[in-house]
N, C-alpha and C positions, 0 to 999 in steps of 0.2 A: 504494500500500500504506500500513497505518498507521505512523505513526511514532512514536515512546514518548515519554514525557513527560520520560524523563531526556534523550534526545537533543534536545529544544528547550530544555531548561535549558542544556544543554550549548552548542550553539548562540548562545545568547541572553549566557552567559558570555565565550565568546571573540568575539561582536561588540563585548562594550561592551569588553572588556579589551586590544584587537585583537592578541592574542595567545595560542600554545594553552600557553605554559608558564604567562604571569598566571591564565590560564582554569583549569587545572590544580590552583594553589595556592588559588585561591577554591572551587572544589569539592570538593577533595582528594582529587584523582587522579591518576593518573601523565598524565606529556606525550601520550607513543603511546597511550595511551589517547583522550586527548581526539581526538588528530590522525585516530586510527583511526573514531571515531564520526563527526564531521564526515566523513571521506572516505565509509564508509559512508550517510551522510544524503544527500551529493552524487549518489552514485552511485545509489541509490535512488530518487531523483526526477528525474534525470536532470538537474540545476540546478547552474550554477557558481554558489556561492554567497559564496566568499571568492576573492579574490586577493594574492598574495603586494607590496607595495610597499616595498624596503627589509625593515627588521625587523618590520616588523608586517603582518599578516594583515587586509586590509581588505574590509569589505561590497563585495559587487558591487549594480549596479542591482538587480539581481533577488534579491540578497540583503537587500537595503535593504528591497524591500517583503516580503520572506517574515519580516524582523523584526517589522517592523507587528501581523502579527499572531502570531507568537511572543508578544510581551509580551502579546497580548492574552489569550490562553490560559495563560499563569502568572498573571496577573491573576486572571481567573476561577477557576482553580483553588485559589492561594490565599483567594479567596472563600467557595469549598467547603467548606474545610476548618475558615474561619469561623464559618459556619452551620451545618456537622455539629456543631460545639464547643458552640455557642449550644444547639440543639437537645436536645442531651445533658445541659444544665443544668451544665456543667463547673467547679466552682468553683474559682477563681485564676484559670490560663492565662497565655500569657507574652505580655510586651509589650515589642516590640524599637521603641527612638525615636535617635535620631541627632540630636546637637544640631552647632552652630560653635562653634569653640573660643572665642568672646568671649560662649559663653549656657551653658558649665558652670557658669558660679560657683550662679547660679539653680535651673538646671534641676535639678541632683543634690540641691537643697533640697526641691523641691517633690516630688520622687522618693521622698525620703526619707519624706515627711510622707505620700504616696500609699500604699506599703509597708506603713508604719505602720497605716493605715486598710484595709488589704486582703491580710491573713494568707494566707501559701501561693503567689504570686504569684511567678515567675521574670520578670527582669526585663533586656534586653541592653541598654546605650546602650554609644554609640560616639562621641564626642569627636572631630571633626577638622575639613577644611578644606571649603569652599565648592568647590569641584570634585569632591571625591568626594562628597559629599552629593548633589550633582546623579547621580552615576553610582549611587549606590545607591536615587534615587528613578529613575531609567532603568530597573533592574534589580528593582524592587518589592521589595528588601529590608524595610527600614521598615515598620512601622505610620505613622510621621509622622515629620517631621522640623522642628527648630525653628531659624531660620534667619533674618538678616536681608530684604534683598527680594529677595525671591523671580524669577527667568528671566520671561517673559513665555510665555505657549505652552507647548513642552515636555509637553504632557498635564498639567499640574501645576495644582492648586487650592489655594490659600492663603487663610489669613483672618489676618487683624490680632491680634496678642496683647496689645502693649503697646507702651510709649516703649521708645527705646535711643538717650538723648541719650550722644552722643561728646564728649566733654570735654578739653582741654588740662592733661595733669600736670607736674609738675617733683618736684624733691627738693627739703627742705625748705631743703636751704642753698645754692639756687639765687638767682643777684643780683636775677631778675625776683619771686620773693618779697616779699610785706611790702612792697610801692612802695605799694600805701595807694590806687591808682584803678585803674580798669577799664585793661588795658592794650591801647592797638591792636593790631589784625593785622598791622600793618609791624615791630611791638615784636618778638613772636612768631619773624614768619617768618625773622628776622635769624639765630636761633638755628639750633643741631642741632636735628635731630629723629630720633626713634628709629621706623623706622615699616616695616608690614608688607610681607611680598612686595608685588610684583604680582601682580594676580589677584585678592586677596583684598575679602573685599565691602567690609571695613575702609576698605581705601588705595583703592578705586574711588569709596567715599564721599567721603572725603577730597577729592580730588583734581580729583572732581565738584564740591564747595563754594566749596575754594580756586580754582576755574574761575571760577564767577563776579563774583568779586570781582578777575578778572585777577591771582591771585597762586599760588605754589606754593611747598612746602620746595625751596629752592634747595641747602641743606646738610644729607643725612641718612645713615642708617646704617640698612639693611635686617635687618629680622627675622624670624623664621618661626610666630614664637607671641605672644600677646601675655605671656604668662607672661616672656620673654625679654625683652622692651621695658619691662616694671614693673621689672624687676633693671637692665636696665642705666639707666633713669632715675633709680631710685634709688639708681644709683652714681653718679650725675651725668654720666654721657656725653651726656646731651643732654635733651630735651622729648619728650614722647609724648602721643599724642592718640589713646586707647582710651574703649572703652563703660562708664558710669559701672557698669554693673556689673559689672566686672572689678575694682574696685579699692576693695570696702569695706573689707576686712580693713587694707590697706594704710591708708587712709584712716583708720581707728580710729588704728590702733597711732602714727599720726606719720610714718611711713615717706615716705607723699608726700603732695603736696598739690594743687588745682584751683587752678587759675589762671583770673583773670576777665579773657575776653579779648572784645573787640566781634566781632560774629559769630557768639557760640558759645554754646552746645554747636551741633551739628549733631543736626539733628532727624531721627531714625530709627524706626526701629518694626522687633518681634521678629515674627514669623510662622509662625503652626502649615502648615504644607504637607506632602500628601498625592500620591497619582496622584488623576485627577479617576476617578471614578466609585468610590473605592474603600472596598469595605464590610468595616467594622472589626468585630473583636472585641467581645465584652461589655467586656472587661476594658480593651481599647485606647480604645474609646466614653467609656466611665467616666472614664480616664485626660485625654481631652480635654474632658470637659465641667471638670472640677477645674483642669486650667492653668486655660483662658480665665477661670473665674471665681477663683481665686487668685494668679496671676502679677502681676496690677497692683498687689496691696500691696507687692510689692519696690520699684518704681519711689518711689510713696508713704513707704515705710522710706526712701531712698538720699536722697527729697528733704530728708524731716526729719533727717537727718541733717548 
């Protein structure tokens, strides 16, 4: 028999969420609700599709591949709804992007300046971590998402946007200040540092670099944002080593300062990423031709600077 389009969203919700109360609150429905539709889907197709492990509610074989193409069909349908809009000649339309919290300082710039040039335009971004970014590009939430580097596989298609040299900061009235030469990595690493979860594309960088040179923060203090590692550096609890574009304001005003240390910056790159095959908006189209050809005068400002 057919099955409705809200029941494979639904679906497609408590796989990634692996639960029906998270599934719940992202669609905004009640629990028995959701639990009721999934039983219903099971029973209907006659498929165990979930099984209970502990607290979470996880894919079975057979529900692993009936996701496969679940996403394929919110794919396509958000497609649809693309190309009806296109068709219509729709002026504005909304453009929902999802950036890492170490590419808002940027991204809300160029947002702004886009806005600006395209009257009537609703507009969602969502600021957060390198793990839900990846579940909301699983989920085909996004138009795009802008993100250090990008998973490998995963359906996902990425292109190159710019630098994201990572830099070693201090406070200005830190001892390693003002020494007047390039300072080694053994200078450095002797210190605190103030530095992101694990997990994060940040400290997997990090951690990757100081790899090959056989070295690592042997003395640090875990943080959740980098917003949290600029305040506590420049209270002096220690060193941090974030994306030069996190920290121009700071930089202006005196707050902190780069430190010139051998090995550094760490050479990175920003990245527009997508689902692979997935057809944009006019307005989202629009939206990505203006980064890629605007976003590199930041890097260009932050060096003359």
């Amino acid at each position: 028999m057919p099955y409705s389009l809200s029941q494979i969203r639904i679906f497609e919700a408590v796989a990634q969420y692996e639960s029906y109360t998270r599934a719940a609150e992202k669609l905004f429905m009640t629990q028995p609700a959701v639990s009721m539709q999934i039983k219903q889907l099971e029973d209907d197709s006659g498929l165990a599709l979930f099984e209970r492990q502990g607290k979470k509610m996880c894919l079975t074989p057979i529900g692993k591949e009936v996701q496969h193409y679940a996403s394929r069909v919110l794919q396509a349908h958000n497609d649809m709804l693309g190309v009806m809009k296109e068709l219509k000649g729709t002026k504005g339309g909304h453009l929902v992007v999802s950036v890492a919290t170490t590419a808002n300082y940027f991204v809300t710039q160029l947002l702004a300046e886009f806005s600006q040039q395209h009257e009537g335009i609703n507009i969602t971004l969502d600021v957060t971590n390198r793990h839900t970014l990846l579940d909301q590009l699983e989920n085909h939430e996004p138009d795009m998402v802008i993100m250090g580097e990008p998973p490998k596989g995963h359906g996902l298609q990425s292109e190159r946007l710019m630098e994201n040299p990572l830099v070693v900061i201090a406070a200005p009235t830190h001892p390693l200040v003002g020494i007047g030469r390039p300072l080694l990595l053994s200078d450095v690493l002797a210190e605190r540092f103030i530095v992101r979860e694990k997990g994060s594309g940040t400290r997997s960088a990090i951690e990757r670099h100081l790899h090959k040179y056989s070295a690592s923060c042997k003395n640090s203090l875990e943080m959740r944002s980098n917003e949290t590692i600029k305040h506590a550096v420049e209270a002096g609890l220690g060193l941090g080593i974030v994306s030069m574009h996190t920290i121009q304001p700071e930089l202006d005003s005196g707050r902190l300062v780069i430190l010139q240390v051998e090995n550094f910056p760490i050479h990175r790159h920003w990245h527009v990423v997508m689902r692979k095959g997935k057809r944009l908006s006019p307005i989202a189209r629009e939206f990505k031709q203006f980064v890629m050809a605007e976003a590199p005068r930041f890097i260009k400002n932050a060096k003359g600077k």
